[in-house]
C-alpha positions in Angstrom: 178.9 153.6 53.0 180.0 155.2 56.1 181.8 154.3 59.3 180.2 154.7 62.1 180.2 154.0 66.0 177.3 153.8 68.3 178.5 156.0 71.4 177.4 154.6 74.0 180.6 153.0 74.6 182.5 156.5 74.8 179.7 156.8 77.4 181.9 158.3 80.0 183.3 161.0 77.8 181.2 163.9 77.1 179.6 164.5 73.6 182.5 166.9 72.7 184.9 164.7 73.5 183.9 161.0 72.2 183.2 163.2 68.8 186.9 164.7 68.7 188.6 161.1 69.6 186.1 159.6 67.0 186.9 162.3 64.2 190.2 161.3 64.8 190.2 157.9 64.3 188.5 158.4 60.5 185.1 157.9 62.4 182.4 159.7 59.6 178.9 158.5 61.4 177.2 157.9 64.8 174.3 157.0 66.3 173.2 158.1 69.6 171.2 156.8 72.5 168.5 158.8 73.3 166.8 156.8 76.4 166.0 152.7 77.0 168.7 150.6 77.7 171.6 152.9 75.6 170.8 155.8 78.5 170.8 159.2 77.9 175.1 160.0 78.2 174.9 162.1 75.0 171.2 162.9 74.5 169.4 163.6 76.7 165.4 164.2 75.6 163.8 165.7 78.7 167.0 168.3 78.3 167.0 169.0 74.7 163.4 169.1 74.2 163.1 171.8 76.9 166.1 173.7 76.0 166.7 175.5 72.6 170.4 176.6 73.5 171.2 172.9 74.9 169.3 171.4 71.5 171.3 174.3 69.4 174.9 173.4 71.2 174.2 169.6 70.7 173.5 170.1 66.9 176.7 172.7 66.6 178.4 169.8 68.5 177.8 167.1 65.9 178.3 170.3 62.8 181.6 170.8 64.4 183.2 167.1 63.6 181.3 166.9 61.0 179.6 164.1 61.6 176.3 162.8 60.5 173.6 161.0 63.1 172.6 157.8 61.4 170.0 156.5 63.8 168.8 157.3 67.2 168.6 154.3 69.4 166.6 153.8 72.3 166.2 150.1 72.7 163.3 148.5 75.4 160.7 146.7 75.7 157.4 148.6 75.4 155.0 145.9 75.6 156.4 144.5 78.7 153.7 143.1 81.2 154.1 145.2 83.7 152.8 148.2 82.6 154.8 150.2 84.7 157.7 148.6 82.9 156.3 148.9 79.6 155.3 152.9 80.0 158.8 153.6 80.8 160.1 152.1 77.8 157.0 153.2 75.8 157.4 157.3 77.1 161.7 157.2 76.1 160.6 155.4 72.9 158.4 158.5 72.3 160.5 161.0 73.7 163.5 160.3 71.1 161.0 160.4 68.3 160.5 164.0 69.0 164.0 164.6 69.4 164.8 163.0 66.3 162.2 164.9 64.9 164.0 168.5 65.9 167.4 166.9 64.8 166.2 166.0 61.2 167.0 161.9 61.7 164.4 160.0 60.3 165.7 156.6 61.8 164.7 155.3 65.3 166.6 152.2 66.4 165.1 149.4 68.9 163.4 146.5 69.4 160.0 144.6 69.0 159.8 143.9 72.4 157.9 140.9 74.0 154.6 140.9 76.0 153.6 138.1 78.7 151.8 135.1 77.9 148.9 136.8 78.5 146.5 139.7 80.0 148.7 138.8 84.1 151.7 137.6 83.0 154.6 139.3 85.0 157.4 138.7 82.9 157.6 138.2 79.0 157.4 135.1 77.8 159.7 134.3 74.4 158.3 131.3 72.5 161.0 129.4 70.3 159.3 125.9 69.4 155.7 125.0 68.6 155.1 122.6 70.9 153.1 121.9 73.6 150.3 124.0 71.7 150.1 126.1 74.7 153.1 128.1 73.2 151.5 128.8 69.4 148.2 130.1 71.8 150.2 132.6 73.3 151.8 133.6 70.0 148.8 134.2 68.8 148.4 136.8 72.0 151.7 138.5 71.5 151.5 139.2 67.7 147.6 139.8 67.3 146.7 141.0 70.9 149.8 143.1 71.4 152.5 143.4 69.2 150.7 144.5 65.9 148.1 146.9 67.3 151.2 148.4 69.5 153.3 149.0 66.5 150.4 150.2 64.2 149.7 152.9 66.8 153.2 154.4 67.4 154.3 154.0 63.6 151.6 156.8 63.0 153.0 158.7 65.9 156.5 158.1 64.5 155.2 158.9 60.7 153.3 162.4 62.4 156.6 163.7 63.4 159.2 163.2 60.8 160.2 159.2 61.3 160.1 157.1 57.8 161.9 154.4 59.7 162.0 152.6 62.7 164.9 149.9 62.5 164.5 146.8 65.0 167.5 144.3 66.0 166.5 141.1 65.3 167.1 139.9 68.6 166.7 136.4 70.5 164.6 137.3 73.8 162.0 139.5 71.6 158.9 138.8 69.3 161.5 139.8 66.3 164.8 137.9 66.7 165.5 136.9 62.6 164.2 137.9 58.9 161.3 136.1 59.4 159.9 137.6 62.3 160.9 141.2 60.7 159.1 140.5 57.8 156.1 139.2 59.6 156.0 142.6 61.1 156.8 144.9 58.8 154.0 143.1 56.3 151.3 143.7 59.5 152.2 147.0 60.8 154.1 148.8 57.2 157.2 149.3 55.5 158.2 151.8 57.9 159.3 148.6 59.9 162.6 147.8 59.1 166.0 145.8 60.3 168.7 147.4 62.1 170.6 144.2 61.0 173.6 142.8 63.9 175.1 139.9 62.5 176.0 139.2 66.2 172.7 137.9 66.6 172.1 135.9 63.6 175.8 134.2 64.0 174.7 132.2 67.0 171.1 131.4 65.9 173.0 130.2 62.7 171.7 132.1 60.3 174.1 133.1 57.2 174.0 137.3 57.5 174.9 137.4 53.8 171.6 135.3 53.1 169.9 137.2 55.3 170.5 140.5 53.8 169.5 139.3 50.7 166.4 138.1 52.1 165.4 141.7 53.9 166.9 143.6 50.6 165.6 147.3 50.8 163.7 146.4 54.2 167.6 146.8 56.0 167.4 150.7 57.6 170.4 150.4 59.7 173.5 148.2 60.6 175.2 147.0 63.6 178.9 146.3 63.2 179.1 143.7 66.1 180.7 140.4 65.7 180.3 136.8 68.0 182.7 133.6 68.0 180.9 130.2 68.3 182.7 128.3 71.0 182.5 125.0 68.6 183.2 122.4 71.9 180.1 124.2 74.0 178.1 124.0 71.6 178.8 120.6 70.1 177.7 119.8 73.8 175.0 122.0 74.9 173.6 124.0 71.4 173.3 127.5 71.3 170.6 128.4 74.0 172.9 129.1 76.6 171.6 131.3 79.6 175.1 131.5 81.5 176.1 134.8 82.1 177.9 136.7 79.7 181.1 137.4 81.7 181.5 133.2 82.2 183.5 133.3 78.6 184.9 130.1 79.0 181.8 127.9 79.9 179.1 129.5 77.0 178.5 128.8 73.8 179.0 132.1 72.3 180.4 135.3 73.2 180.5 138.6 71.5 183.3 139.8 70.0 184.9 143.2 68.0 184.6 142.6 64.5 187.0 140.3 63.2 187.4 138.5 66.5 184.5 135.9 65.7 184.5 136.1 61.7 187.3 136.8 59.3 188.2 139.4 56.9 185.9 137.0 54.4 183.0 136.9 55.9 182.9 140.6 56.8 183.6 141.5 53.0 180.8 139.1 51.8 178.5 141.0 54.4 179.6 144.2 52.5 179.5 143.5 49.2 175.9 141.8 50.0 175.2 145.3 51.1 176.0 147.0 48.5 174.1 144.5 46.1 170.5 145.4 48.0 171.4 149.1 47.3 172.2 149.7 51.6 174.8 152.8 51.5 174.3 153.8 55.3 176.7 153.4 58.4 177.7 150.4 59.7 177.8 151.7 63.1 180.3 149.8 65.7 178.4 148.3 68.3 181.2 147.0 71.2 180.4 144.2 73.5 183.8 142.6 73.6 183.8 141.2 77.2 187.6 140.1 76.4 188.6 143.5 75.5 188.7 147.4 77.0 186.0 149.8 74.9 188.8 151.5 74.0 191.1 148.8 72.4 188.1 147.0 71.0 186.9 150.4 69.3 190.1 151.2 68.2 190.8 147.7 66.4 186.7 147.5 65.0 187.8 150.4 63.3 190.7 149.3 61.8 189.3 146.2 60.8 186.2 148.3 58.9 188.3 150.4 57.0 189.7 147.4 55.3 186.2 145.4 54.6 183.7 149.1 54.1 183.5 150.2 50.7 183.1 154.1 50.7 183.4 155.0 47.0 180.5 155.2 44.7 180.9 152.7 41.9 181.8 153.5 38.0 180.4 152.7 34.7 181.0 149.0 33.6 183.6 150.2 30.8 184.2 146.6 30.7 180.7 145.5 29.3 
């Protein structure tokens, strides 16, 4: 396995720079935002496509730290109902596949997205309970309508230009927010679906991670290091659907936190060694959203914390049986 840290939080250093302060902090792997909601800080398409000495200096960039790229992330929503909306996403989702492509990374991270309720809906429309019936008819519109023909179509383009695997956070507020969802997908569309797993967002839908990645086994492409404490008095009052604002820490439910502010050394370990029993050797790629804490101190601690909980070495022969 690798360390790794998803730069968009270095965001206001320049490539060369978040790469030297990374190398030296034992930082092996990132993964860089290529357009969608990560922006363009480091990687810029509509430059690097257009510009062999800019696409050349990026790659000797990344050569000289040597450091790996362990996905390329741009993360929207391409089946958004306005289709203005939805092209955006759709032409940066695109864009980064091609730069992937001239960069040699066969992993695109994002999301599922989620349409409307239907054909002149303005706004998507996340269904999270069965009832009135109403809400299973316009599932059946998102996945059957939408979702799976959109997919089918751009995991050809991906598969035309070098992609085997485009790795989607399950994530509340999109059609694909936990394994079953994933699953559902990846069986419609092809097992170049996968999960570019964030415990953050399973913690506060309760779902055990180390169940879950024993569940998704070989389908997880990509992880998010990211971690969330369950405020246990908001939610023993309200649940965990809790639409405050994510800077009213005291009040919500759950916040996000650096790893091994929401879950111990334990629970991180378990997530590991889960890992490593469904054969996953990538990065786990530090994803900061610490409202509590500077990107720098956050970054710096995540890091700390990982080395303690990653496993990095191959393992032995069992001399012992």
């Amino acid at each position: 396995m690798k360390l790794g840290v998803f730069t968009v939080v270095l965001g206001s250093k320049d490539l060369d720079s978040a790469l030297d302060y990374l190398k030296k902090l034992g930082v092996q792997s990132v993964e860089i935002g290529a357009g969608g909601y990560p922006g363009t800080n480091h990687a810029n398409p509509d430059l690097l496509l257009n510009n062999s000495n800019e696409l050349q200096k990026f790659k000797d960039t990344i050569n000289k730290y040597e450091m790996s790229i362990s996905g390329i992330s741009c993360h929207g929503n391409p089946v958004h109902p306005q289709k203005e909306i939805a092209n955006k996403f759709h032409t940066e989702f695109e864009k980064a596949i091609l730069l992937a492509e001239k960069l040699g990374v066969d992993t695109i991270n994002g999301f599922s997205g989620c349409p409307g309720d239907s054909k002149n809906s303005m706004y998507p429309n996340w269904v999270v309970c069965p009832w009135p019936e109403d809400f299973l008819k316009i599932l059946d519109f998102q996945w059957n309508d939408i979702l799976i023909p959109y997919w089918e179509n751009e995991s050809k383009f991906a598969k035309d230009h070098g992609i085997k695997k485009i790795a989607f956070e399950m994530h509340p507020g999109f059609c694909v927010y936990n394994p079953e969802t994933l699953l559902k997908l990846r069986n419609s569309v092809g097992d170049i679906i996968g999960a570019n797993f964030d415990p953050s967002h399973l913690f506060w839908q309760g779902i055990d991670p180390v169940e879950a990645i024993k569940e998704l086994g070989s389908s997880i492409y990509h992880f998010h290091a990211k971690d969330t404490k369950i405020d246990k008095r908001n939610t023993s009052v309200n649940g965990v659907l809790d639409t405050k604002h994510y800077g009213d820490e005291i009040n919500r439910s759950w916040i996000f936190r650096t790893v091994g502010y929401g879950h111990d050394y334990q629970t991180w370990k378990d997530m590991v060694s889960a890992l490593r029993l469904i054969g996953y050797d990538g990065a786990l790629s530090i994803e900061h959203e610490d409202s509590l804490m500077s990107g720098n101190e956050g970054l710096k601690k995540a890091i700390s914390f990982l080395k303690e909980v990653l496993v990095f070495e191959k393992t032995n022969d069992m001399w012992w049986a």
